[in-house]
N, C-alpha and C positions, 0 to 999 in steps of 0.2 A: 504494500500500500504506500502510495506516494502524498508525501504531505503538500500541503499550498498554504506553508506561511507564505505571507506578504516582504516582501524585501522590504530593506532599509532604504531610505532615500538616501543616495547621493548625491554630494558637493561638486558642486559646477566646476569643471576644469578650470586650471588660469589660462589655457591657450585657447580657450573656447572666446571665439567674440562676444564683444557687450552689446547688447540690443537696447536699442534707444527706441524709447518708448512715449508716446504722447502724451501727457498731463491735458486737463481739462481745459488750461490756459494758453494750450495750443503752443506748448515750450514743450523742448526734450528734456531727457533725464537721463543721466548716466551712472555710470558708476562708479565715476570721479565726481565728486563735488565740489571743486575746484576748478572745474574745466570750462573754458569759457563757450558760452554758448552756441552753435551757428560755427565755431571754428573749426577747420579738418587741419590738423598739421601735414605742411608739405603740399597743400595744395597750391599752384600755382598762380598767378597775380594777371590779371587780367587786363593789367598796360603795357606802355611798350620805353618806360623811361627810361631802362639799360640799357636796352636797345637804341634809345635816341644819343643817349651818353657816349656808348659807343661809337656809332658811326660818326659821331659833334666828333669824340678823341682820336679815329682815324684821319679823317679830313684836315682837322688841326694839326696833329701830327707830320703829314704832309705839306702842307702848307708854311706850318713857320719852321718846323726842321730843326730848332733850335736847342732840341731834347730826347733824351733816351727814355726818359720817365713816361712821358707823354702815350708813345706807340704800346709801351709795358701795360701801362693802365686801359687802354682800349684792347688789347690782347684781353685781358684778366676778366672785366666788365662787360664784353660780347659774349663769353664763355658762361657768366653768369646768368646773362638775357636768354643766353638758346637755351638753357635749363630751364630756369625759371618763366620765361614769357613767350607762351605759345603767339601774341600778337605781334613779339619784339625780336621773333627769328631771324627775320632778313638785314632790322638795323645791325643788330648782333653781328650776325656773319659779314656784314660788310666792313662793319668796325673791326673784326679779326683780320680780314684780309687786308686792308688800311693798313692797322697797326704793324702787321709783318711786311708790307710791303716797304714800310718805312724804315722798320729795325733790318731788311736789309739791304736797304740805300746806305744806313748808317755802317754798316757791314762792311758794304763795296768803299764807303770813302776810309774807313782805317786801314784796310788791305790796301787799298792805291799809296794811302800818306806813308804805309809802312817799305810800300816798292820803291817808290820814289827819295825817301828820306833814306833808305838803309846806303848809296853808292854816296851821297852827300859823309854821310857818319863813317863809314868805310874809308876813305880815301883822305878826309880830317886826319886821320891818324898815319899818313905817312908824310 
């Protein structure tokens, strides 16, 4: 003869998701009570202001030429845009291409000053 106790109820897994639930006030509820409402971490931003930053620091970057910093920062900033802002993909990427186009203008002029300068410094010496 087989018995039918009733099981014990078990404890909700901690890997198990938290179901957000409706209150009557038309707010959810979680199961952090610290969590700010309406918030998703990680979700993505819906402008495109990296995206304008960047492509503004590529352009700039080319234009005044006066900085290594400049193409760095639009390099860093585009890379943040294409992550983060589905609208600010294209500034992003243009400000990435920008900024590397410039850091290797900057490239080509130290490898030139370095060809040109080394038979000057070379020949100094005898």
């Amino acid at each position: 003869m087989t018995s039918t106790a009733p099981t014990p109820p078990t404890e909700p897994r901690s890997d198990t998701p938290v179901v957000l639930q409706r209150t009557p006030d038309e707010s959810f509820t979680s199961a952090n009570p610290y969590a700010r409402p309406g918030y998703t971490p990680g979700e993505p931003s819906s402008g495109r202001l990296l995206g304008l930053l960047s492509f503004i620091g590529g352009i700039a970057s080319l234009v005044f030429g006066q900085t290594v910093i400049l193409p760095i920062a639009a390099i860093i900033i585009g890379h943040y845009a294409r992550r983060r802002e589905p609208n600010g993909r294209t500034f992003g990427t243009w400000g990435i291409v920008l900024g590397w186009f410039a850091l290797l203008g900057w490239l080509a002029v130290i490898i030139l000053g370095i060809i040109f300068a080394a038979p000057i410094f070379l020949f100094a010496w005898l």
